[in-house]
C-alpha positions in Angstrom: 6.2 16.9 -7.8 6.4 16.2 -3.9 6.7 19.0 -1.0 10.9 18.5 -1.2 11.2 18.9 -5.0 9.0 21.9 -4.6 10.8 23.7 -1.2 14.3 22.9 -3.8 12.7 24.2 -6.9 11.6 27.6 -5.1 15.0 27.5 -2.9 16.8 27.6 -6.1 14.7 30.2 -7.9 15.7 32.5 -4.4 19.6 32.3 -4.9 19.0 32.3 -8.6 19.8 28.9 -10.0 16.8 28.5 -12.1 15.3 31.5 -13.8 11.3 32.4 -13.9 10.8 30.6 -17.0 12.4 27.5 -15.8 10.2 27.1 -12.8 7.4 28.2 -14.6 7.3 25.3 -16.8 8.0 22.7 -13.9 4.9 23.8 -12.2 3.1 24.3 -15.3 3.1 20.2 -14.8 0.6 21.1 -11.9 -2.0 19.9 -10.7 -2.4 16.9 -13.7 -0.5 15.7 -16.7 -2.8 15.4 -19.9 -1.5 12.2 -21.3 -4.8 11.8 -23.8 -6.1 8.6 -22.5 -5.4 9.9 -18.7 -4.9 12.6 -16.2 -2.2 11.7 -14.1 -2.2 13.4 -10.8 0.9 15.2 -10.2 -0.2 16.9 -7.1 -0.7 13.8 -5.4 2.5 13.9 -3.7 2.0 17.4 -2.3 -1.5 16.7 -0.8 -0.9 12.8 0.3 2.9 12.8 0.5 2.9 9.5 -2.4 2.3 9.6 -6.1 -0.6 8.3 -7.2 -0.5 4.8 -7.8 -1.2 2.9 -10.6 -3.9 0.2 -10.8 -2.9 -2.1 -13.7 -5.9 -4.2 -14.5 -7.6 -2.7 -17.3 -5.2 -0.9 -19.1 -3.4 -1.8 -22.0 0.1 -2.6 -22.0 0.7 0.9 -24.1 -1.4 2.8 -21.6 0.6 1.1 -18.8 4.3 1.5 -20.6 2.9 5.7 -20.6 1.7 5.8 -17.2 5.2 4.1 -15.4 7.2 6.2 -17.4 5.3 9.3 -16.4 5.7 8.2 -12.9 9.4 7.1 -12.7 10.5 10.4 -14.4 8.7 12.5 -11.4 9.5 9.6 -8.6 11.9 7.5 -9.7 12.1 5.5 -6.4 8.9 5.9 -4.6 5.8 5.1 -6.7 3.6 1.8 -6.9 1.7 -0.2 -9.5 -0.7 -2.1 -8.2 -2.4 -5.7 -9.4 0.2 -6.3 -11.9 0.8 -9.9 -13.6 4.7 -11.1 -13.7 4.4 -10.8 -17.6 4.1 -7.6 -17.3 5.9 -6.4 -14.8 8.8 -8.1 -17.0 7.9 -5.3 -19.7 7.6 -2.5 -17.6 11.6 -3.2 -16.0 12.4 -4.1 -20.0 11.5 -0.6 -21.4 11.5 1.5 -18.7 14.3 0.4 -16.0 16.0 -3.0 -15.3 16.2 -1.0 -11.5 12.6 -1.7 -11.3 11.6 -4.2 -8.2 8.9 -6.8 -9.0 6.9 -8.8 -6.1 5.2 -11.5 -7.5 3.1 -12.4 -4.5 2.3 -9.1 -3.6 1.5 -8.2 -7.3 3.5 -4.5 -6.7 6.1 -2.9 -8.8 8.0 -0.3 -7.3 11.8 1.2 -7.4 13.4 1.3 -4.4 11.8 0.5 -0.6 14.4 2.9 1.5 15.4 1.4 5.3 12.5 3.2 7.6 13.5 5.9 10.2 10.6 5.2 12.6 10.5 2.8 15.4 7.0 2.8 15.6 5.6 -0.1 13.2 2.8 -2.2 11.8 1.6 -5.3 11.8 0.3 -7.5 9.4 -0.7 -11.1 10.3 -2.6 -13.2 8.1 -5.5 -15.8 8.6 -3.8 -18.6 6.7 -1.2 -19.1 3.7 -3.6 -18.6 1.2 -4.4 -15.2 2.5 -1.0 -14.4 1.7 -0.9 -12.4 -1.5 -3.1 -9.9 0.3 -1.7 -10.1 4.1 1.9 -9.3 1.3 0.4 -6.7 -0.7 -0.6 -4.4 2.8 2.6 -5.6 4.2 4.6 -4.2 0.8 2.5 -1.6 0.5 3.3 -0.1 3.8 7.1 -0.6 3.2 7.2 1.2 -0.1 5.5 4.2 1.9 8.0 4.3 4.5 6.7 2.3 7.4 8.5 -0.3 9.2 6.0 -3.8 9.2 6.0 -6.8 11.6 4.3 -9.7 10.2 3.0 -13.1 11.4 1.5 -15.4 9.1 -0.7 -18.5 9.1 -2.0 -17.7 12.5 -5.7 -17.7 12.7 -8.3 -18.4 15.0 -8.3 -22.6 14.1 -5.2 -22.9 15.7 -5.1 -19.5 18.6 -2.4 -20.7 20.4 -0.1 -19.7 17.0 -0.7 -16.5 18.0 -0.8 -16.3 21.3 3.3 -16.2 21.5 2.9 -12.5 19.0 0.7 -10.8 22.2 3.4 -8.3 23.3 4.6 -7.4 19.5 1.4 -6.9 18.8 0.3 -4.7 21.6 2.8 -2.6 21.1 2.2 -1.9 17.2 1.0 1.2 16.1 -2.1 -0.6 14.4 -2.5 -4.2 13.1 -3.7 -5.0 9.6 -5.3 -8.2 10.2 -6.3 -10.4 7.1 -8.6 -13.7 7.0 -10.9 -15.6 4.7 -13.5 -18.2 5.8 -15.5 -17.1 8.5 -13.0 -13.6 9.4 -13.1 -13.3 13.0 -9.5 -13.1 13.5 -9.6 -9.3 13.2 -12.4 -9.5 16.5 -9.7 -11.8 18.3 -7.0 -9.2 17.8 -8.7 -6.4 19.0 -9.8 -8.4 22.0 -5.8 -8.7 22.7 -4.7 -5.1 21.5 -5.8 -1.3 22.1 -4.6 0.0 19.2 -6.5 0.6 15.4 -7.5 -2.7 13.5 -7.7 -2.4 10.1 -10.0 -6.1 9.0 -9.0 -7.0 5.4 -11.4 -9.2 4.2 -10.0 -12.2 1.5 -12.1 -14.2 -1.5 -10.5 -17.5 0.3 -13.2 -19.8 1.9 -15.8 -22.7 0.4 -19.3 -21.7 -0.9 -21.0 -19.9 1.3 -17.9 -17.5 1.8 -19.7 -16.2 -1.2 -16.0 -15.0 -2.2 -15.3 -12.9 0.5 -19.0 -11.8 1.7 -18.9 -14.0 4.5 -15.9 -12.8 6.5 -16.6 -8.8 4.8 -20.0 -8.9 6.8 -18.1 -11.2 10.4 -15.4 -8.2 10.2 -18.3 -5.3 10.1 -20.6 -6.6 12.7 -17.2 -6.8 14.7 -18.4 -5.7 18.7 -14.6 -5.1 19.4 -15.0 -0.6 18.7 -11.0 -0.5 17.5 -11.9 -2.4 14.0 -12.2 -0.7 10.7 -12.9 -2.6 7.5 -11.5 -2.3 4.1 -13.0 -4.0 0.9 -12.9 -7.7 0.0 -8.4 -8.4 -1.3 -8.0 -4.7 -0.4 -4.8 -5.1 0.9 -3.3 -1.8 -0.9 -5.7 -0.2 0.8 -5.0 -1.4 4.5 -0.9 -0.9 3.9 -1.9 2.4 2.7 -4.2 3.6 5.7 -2.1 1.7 8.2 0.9 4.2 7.1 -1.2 6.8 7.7 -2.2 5.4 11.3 1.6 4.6 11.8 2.9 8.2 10.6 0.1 10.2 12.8 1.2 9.3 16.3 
């Protein structure tokens, strides 16, 4: 249930498509659906304006199989599971909808990511390659919500000058997600170059005393550039997700 299904449920209880009864049991389905092993937020839409999204690791493939089912009958096209292995993403599209669209770097299963209407848009620019399944899941993430996304990869502070030729793009983006292992100062660099919101995504990538992530988590927050936020430690679903928000505001 989203704002639009709910304006056409009640516009069609006024001219008397759909009787008292009828309605009554669609929002019956409000706020949560009891599935035994979960409540699955079906006000989520209304309050956020997306679904709530599923977070695979953990759950069992039956749990999973209940939860995408639930989801695709309320949003068939808009809705997002994140974390999820190709294996099983193969069973989700095999028992619930061949339709389904898989991205194995990105780890996200969604249905349909609609042409944006906006011209304002994101960017998302990445440390190195092997930040790339995070720099893709913020990038995918923001699509499937509705945002356009600019993205420059392999780019970080080793080698500036691969950046360097991104200065107007990036200046004029609504906010920049930037995402870096090692040391993470790339997210310092960008806001050094750009006014607007940067959201520092912290990766795992780096040698030992990266401790997996701690190292650039604790560069990004002692950031002395004010226009940098920080996320957790391969949050990217979390930096797509506020980054929408930033983009959709202004």
């Amino acid at each position: 249930m989203d704002e639009k299904h709910l304006r056409k449920l009640l516009q069609e209880f006024k001219a008397g498509r759909k009787g008292a009864e009828t309605v009554l049991a669609e929002l019956k389905s409000l706020p949560y659906r009891d599935l035994g092993f979960a409540r699955l937020d079906t006000h989520r839409a209304l309050r956020c304006g997306f679904p709530e999204v599923i977070y695979a690791p953990g759950k069992t493939d039956e749990q999973l199989l209940a939860l995408v089912k639930e989801i695709v009958r309320d949003h068939p096209e808009k809705f997002l599971v994140t974390r999820l292995e190709a294996k099983r993403a193969t069973l989700l599209r095999k028992n619930v909808s061949k339709k389904l669209t898989y991205f194995p770097e990105a780890r996200l299963l969604t249905g349909k990511i609609s042409e944006p209407t906006s011209k304002n848009y994101i960017m998302v620019i990445s440390a190195g390659t092997a930040d790339l399944p995070v720099a893709r899941e913020a990038e995918i993430t923001a699509r499937i919500m509705g945002s356009r996304v600019k993205t420059v990869y392999d780019a970080g502070v080793a080698g500036l000058h691969r950046l360097l030729d991104s200065v107007e793009t990036i200046q004029k983006a609504a906010c920049v997600v930037a995402v870096a292992g090692m040391e993470g100062a790339l997210p310092s660099v960008i806001a050094g170059i750009s006014g607007r919101p940067v959201i520092g995504v912290p990766t795992s990538i780096g040698y030992g005393a990266s401790f997996a992530g701690l190292t650039p988590l604790l560069t990004m927050l002692n950031s002395c550039s004010p226009n940098v936020a920080v996320v957790n430690i391969d949050n990217g679903f979390g930096a797509g997700f506020m980054a929408h928000l930033i983009n959709t505001s202004i």
